[in-house]
PDB file of N, CA, C and O in Angstrom, chain B, residues numbered from 101:
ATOM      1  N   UNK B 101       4.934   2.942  -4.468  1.00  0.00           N
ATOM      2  CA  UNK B 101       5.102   3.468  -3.122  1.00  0.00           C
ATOM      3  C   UNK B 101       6.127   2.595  -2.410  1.00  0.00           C
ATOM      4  O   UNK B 101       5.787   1.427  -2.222  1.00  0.00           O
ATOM      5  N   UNK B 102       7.195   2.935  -2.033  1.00  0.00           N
ATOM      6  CA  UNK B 102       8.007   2.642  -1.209  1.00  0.00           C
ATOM      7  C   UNK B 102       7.372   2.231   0.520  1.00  0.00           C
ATOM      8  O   UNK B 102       6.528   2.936   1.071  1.00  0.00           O
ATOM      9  N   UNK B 103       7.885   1.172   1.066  1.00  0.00           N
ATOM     10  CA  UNK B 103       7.979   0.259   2.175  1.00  0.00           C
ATOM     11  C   UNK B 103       7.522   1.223   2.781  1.00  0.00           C
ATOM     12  O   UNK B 103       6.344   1.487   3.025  1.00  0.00           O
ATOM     13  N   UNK B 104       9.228   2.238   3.256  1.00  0.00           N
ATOM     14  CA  UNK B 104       8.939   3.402   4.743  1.00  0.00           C
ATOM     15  C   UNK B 104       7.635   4.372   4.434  1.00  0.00           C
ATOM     16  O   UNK B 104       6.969   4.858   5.349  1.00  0.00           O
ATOM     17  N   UNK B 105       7.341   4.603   2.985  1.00  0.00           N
ATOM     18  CA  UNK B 105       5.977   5.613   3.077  1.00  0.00           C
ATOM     19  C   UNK B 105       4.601   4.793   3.308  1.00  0.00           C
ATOM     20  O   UNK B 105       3.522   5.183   3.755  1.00  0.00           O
ATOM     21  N   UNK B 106       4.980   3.625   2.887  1.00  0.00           N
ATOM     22  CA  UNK B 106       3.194   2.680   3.540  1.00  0.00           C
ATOM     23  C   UNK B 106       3.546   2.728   5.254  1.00  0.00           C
ATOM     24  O   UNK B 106       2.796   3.396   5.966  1.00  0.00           O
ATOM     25  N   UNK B 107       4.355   2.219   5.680  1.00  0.00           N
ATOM     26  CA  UNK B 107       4.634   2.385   6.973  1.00  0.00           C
ATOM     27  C   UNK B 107       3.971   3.607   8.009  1.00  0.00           C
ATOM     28  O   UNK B 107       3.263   3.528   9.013  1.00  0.00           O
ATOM     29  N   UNK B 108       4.483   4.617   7.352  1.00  0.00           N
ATOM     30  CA  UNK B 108       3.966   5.811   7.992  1.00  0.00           C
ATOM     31  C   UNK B 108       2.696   6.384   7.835  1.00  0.00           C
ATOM     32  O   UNK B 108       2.155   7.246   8.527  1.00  0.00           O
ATOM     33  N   UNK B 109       2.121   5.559   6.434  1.00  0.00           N
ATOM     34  CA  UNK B 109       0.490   5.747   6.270  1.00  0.00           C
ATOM     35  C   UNK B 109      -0.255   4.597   7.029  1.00  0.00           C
ATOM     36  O   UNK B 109      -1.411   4.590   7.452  1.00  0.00           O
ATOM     37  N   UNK B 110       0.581   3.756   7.084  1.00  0.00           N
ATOM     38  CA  UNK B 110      -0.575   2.571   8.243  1.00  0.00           C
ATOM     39  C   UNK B 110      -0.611   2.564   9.441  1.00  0.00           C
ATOM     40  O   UNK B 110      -1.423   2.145  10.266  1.00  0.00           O
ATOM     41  N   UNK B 111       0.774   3.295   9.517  1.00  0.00           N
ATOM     42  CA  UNK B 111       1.080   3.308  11.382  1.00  0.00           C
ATOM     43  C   UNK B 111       1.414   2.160  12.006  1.00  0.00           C
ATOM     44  O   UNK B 111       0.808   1.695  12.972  1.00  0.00           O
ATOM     45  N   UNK B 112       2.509   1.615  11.401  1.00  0.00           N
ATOM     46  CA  UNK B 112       3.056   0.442  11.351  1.00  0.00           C
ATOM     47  C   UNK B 112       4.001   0.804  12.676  1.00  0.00           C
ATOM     48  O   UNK B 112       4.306   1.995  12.609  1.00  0.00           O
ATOM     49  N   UNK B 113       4.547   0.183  13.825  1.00  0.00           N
ATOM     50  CA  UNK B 113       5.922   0.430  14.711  1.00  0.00           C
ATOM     51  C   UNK B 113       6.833   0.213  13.789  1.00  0.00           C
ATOM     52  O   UNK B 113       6.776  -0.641  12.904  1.00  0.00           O
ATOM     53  N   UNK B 114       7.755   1.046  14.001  1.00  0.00           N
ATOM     54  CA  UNK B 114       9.187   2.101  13.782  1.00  0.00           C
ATOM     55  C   UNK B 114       9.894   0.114  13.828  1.00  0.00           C
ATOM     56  O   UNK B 114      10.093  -0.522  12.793  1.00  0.00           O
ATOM     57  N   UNK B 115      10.066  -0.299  14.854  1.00  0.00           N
ATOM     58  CA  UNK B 115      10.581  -1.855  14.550  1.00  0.00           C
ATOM     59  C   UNK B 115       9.581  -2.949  14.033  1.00  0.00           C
ATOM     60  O   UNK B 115       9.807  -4.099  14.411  1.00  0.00           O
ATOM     61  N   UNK B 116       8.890  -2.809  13.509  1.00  0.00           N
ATOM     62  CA  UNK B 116       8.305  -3.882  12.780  1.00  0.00           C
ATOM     63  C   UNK B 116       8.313  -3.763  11.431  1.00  0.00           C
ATOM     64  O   UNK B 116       8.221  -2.670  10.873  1.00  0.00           O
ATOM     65  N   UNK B 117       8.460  -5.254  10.605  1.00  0.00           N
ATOM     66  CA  UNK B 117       8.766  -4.820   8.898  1.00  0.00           C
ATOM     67  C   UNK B 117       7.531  -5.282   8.101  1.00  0.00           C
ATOM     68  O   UNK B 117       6.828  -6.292   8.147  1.00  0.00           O
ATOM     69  N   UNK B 118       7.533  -3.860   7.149  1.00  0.00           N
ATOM     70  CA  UNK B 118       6.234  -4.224   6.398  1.00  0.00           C
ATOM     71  C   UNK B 118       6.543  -4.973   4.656  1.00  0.00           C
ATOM     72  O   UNK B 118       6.892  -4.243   3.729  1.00  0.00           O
ATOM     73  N   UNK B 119       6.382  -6.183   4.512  1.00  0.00           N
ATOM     74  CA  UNK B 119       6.769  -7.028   3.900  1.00  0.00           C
ATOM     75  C   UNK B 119       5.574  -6.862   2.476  1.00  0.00           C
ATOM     76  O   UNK B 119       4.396  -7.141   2.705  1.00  0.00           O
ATOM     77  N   UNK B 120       5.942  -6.451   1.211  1.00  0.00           N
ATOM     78  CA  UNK B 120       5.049  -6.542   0.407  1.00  0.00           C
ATOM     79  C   UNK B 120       5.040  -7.698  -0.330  1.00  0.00           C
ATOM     80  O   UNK B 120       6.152  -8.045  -0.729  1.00  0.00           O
ATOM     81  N   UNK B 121       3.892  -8.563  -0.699  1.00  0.00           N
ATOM     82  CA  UNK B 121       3.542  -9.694  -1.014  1.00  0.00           C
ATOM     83  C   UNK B 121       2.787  -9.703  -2.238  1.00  0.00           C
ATOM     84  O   UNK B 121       2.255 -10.739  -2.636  1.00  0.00           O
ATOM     85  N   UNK B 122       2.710  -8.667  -2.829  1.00  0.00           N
ATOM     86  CA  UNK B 122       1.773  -8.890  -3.897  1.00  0.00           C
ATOM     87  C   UNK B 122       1.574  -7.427  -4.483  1.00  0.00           C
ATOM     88  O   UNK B 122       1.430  -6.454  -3.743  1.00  0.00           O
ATOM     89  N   UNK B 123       1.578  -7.310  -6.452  1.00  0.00           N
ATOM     90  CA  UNK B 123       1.608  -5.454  -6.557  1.00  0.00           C
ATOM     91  C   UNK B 123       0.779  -6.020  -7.713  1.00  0.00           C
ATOM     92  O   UNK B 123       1.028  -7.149  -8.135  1.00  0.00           O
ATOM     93  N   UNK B 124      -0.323  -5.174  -8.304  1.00  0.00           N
ATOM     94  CA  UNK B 124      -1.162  -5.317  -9.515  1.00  0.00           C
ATOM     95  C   UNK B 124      -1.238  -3.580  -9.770  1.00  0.00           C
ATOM     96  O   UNK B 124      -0.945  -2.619  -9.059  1.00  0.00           O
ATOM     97  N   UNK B 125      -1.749  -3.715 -11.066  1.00  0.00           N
ATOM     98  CA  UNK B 125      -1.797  -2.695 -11.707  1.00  0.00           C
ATOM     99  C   UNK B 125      -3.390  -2.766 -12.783  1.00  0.00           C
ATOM    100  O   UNK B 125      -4.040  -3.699 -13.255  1.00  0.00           O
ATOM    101  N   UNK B 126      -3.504  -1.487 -12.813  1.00  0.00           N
ATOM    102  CA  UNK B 126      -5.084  -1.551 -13.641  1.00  0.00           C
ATOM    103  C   UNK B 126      -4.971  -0.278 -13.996  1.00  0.00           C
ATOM    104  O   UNK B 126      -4.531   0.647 -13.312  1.00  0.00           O
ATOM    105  N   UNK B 127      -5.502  -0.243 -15.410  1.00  0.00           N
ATOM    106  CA  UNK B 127      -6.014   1.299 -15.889  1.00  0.00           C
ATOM    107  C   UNK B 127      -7.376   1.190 -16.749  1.00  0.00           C
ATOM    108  O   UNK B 127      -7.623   0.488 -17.729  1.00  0.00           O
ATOM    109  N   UNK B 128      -8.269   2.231 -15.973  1.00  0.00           N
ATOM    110  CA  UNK B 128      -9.410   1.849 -16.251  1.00  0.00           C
ATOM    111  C   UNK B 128     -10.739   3.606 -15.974  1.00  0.00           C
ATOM    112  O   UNK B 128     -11.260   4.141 -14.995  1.00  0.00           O
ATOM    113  N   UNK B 129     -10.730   3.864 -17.493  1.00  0.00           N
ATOM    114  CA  UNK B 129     -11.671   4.522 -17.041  1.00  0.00           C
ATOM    115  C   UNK B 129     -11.107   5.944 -16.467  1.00  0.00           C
ATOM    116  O   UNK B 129     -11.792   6.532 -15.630  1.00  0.00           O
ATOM    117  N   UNK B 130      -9.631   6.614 -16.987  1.00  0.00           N
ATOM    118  CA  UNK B 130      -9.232   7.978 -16.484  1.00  0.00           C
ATOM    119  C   UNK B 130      -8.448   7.675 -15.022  1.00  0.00           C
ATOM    120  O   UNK B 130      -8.023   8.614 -14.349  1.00  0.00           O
ATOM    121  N   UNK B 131      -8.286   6.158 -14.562  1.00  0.00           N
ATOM    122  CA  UNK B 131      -7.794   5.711 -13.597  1.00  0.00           C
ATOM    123  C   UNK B 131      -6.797   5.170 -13.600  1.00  0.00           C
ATOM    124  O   UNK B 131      -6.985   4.044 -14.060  1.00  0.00           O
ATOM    125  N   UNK B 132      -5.295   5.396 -13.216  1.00  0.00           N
ATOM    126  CA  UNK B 132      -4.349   4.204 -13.188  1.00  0.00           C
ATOM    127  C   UNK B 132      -4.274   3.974 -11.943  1.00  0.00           C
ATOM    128  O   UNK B 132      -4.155   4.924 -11.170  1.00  0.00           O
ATOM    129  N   UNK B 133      -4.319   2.847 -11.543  1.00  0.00           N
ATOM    130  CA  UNK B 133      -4.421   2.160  -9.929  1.00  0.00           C
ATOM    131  C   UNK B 133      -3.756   1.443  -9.750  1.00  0.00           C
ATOM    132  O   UNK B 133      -4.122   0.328 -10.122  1.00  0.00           O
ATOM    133  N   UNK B 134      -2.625   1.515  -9.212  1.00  0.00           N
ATOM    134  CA  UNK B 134      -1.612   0.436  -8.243  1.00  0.00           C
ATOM    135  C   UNK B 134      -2.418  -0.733  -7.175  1.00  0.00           C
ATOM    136  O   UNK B 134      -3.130  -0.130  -6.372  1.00  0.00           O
ATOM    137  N   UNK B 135      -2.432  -1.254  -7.112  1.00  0.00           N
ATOM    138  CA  UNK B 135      -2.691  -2.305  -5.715  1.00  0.00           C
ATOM    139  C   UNK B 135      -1.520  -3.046  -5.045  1.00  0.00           C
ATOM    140  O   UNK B 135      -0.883  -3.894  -5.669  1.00  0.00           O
ATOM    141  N   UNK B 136      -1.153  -2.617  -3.364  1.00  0.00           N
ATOM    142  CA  UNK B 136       0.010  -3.252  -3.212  1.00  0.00           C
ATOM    143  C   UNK B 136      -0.554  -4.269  -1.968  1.00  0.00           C
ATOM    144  O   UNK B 136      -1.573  -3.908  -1.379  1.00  0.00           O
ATOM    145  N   UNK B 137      -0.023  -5.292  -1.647  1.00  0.00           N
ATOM    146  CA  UNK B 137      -1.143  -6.350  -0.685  1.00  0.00           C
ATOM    147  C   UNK B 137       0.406  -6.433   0.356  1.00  0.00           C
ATOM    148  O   UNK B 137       1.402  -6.868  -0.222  1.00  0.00           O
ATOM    149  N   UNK B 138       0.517  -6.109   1.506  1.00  0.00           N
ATOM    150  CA  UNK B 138       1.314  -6.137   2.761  1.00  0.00           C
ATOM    151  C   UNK B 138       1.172  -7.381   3.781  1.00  0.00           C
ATOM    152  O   UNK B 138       0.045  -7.875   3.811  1.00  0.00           O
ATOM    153  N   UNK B 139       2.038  -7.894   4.526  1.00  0.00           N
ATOM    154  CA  UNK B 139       2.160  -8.309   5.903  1.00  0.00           C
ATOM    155  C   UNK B 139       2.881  -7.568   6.923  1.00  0.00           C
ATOM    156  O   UNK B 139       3.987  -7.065   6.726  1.00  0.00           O
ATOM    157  N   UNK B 140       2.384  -7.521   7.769  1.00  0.00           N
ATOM    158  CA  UNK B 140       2.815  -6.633   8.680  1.00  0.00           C
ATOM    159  C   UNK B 140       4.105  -7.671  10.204  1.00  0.00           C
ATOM    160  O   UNK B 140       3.572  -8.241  11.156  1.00  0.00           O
ATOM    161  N   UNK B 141       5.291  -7.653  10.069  1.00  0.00           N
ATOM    162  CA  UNK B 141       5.919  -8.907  10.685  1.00  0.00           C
ATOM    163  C   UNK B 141       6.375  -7.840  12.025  1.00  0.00           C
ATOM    164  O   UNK B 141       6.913  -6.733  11.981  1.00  0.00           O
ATOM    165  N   UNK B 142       6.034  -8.462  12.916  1.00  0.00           N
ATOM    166  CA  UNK B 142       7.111  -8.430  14.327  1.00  0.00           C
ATOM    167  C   UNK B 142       8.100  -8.787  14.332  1.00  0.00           C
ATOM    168  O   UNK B 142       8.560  -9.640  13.574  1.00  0.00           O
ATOM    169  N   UNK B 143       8.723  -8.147  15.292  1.00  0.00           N
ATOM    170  CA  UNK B 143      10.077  -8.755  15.690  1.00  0.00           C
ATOM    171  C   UNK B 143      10.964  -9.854  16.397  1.00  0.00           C
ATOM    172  O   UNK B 143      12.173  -9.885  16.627  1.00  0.00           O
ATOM    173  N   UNK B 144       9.948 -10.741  16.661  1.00  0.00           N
ATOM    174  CA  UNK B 144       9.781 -12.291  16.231  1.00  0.00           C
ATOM    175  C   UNK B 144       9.689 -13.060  15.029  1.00  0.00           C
ATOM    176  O   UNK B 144      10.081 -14.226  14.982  1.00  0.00           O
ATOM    177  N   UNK B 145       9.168 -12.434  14.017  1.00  0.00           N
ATOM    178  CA  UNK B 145       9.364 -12.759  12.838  1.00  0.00           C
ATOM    179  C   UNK B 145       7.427 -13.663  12.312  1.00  0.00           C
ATOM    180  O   UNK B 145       7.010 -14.282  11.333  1.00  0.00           O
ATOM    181  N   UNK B 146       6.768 -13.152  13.800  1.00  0.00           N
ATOM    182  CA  UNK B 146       5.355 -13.803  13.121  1.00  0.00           C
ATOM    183  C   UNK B 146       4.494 -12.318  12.411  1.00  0.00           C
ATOM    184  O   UNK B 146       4.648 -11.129  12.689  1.00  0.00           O
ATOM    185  N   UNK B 147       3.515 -13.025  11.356  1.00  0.00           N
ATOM    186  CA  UNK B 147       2.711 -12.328  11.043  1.00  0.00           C
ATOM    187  C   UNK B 147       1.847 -11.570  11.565  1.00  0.00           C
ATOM    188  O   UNK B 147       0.960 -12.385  11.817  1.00  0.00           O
ATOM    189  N   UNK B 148       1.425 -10.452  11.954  1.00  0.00           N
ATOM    190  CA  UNK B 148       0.664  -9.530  12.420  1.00  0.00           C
ATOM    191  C   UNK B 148      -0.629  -9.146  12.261  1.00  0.00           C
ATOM    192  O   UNK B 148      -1.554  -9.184  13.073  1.00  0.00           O
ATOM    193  N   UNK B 149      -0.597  -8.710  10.946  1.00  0.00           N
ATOM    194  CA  UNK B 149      -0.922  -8.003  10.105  1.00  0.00           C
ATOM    195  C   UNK B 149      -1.094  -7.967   8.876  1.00  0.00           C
ATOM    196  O   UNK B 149      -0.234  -8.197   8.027  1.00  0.00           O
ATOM    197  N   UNK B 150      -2.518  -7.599   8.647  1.00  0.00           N
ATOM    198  CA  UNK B 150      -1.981  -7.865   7.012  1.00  0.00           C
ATOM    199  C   UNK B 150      -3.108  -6.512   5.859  1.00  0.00           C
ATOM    200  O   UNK B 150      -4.299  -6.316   6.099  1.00  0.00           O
ATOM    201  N   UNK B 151      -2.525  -5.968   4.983  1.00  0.00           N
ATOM    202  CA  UNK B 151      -2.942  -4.615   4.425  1.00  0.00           C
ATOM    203  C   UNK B 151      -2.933  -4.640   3.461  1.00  0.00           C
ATOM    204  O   UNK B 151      -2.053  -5.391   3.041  1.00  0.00           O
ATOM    205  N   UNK B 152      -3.822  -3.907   2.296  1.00  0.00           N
ATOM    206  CA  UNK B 152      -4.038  -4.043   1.095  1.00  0.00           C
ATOM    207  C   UNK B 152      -4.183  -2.321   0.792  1.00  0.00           C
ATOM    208  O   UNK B 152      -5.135  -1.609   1.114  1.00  0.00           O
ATOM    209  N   UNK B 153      -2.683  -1.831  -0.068  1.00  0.00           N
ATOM    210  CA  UNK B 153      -3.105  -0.251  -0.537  1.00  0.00           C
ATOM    211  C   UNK B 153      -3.379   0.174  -1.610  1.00  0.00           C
ATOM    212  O   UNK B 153      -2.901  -0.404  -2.586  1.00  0.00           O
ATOM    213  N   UNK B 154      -4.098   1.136  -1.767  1.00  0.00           N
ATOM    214  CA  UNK B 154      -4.884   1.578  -3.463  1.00  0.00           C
ATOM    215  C   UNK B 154      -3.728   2.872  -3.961  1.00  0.00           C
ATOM    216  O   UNK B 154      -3.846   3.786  -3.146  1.00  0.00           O
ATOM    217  N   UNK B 155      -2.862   3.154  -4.836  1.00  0.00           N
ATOM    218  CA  UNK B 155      -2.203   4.052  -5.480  1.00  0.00           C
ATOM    219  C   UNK B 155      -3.233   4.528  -6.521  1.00  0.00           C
ATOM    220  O   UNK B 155      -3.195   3.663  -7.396  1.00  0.00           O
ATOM    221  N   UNK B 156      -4.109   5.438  -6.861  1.00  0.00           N
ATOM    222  CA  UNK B 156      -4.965   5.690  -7.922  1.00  0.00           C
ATOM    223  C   UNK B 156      -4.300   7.203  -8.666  1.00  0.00           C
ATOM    224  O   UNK B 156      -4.323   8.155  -7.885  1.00  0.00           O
ATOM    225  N   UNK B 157      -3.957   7.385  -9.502  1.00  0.00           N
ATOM    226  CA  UNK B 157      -3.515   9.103 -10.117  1.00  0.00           C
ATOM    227  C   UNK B 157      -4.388   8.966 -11.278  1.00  0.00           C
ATOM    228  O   UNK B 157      -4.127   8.032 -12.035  1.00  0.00           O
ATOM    229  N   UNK B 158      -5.287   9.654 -11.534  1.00  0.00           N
ATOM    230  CA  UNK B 158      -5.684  10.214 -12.891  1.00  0.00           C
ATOM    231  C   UNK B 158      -4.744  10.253 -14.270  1.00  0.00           C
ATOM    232  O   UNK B 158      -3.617  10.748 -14.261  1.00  0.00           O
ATOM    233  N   UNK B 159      -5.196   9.820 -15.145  1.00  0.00           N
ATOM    234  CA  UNK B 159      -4.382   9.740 -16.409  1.00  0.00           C
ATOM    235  C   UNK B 159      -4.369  10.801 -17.115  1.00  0.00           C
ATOM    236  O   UNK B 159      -3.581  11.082 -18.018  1.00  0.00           O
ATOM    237  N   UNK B 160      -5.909  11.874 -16.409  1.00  0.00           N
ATOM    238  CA  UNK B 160      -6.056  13.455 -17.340  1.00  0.00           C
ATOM    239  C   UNK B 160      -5.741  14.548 -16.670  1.00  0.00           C
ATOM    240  O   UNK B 160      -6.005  14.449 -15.472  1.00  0.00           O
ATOM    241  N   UNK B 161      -5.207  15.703 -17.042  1.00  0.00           N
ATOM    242  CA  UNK B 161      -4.775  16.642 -15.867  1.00  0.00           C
ATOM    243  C   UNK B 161      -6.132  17.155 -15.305  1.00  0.00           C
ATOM    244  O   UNK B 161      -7.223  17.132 -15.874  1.00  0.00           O
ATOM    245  N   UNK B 162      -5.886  17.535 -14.297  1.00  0.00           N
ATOM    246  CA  UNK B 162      -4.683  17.899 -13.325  1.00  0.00           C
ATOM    247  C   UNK B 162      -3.891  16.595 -12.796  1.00  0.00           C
ATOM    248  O   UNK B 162      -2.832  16.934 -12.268  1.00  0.00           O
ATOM    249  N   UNK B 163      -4.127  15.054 -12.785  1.00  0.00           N
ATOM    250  CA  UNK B 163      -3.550  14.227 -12.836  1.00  0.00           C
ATOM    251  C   UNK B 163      -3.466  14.193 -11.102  1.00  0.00           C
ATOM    252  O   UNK B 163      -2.496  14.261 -10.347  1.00  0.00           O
ATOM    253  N   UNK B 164      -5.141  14.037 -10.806  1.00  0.00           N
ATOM    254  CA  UNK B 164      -4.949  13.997  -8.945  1.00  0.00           C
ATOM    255  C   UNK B 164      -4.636  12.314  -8.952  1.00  0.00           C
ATOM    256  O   UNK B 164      -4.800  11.392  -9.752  1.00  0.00           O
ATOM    257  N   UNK B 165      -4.046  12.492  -7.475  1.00  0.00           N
ATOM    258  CA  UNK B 165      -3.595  11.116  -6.852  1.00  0.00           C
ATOM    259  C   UNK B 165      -4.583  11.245  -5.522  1.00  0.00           C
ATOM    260  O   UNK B 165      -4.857  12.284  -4.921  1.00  0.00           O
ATOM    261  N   UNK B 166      -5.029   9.936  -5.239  1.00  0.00           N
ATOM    262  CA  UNK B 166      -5.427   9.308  -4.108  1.00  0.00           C
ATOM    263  C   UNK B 166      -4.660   8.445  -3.848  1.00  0.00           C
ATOM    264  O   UNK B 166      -3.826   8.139  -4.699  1.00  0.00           O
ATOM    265  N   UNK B 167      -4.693   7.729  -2.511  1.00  0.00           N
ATOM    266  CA  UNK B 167      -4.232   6.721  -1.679  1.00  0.00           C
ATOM    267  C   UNK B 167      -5.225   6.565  -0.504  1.00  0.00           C
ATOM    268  O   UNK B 167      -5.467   7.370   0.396  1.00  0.00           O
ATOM    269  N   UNK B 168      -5.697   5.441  -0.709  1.00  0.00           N
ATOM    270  CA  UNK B 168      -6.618   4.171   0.369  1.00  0.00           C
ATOM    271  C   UNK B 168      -5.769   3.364   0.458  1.00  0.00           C
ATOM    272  O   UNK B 168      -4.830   3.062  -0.278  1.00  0.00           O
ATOM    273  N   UNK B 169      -6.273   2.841   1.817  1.00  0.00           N
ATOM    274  CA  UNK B 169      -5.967   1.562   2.791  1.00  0.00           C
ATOM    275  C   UNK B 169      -6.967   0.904   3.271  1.00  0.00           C
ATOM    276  O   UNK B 169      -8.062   1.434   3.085  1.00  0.00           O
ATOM    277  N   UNK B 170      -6.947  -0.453   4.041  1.00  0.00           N
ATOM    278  CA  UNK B 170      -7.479  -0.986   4.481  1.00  0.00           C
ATOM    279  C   UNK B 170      -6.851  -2.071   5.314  1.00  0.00           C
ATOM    280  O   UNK B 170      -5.799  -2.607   4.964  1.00  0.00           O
ATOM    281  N   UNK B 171      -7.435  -2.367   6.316  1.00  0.00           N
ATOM    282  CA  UNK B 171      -6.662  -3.815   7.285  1.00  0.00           C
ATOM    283  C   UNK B 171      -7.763  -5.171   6.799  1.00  0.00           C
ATOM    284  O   UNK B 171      -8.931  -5.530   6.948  1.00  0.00           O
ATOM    285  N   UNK B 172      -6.677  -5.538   6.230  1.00  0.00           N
ATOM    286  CA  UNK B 172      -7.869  -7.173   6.234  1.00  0.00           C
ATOM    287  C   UNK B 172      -7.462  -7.892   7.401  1.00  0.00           C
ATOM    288  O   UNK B 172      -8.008  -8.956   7.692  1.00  0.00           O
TER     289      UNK B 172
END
């Protein structure tokens, strides 16, 4: 998942940058799951924010996708 599409799923401001810090991967169980771990920076340049997103698509068809979030 690209920067501007987490952005618009977290509801991040249009000037603030969402900085990814961390990406894991797991397949497990008919599951492939992305994990991407965010900071959320102002335009000062301090930390905000900070977000952890789930990419999950099925490995069997129909091959559904989810996407979770969370604010830690």
């Amino acid at each position: 998942m690209n920067t501007d599409d987490a952005k618009l799923r977290l509801g991040i401001p249009f000037e603030h940058d969402l900085v990814q810090t961390e990406t894991t991967w797991k397949a497990k169980g008919g599951q492939d799951t992305d994990t991407y771990w965010y900071d959320e920076v102002n335009v000062a340049g301090q930390v905000v924010g900070k977000y952890v997103l789930y990419d999950s698509t099925s490995t069997h068809p129909p091959f559904e996708r989810t996407i979770d979030w969370q604010k830690l």
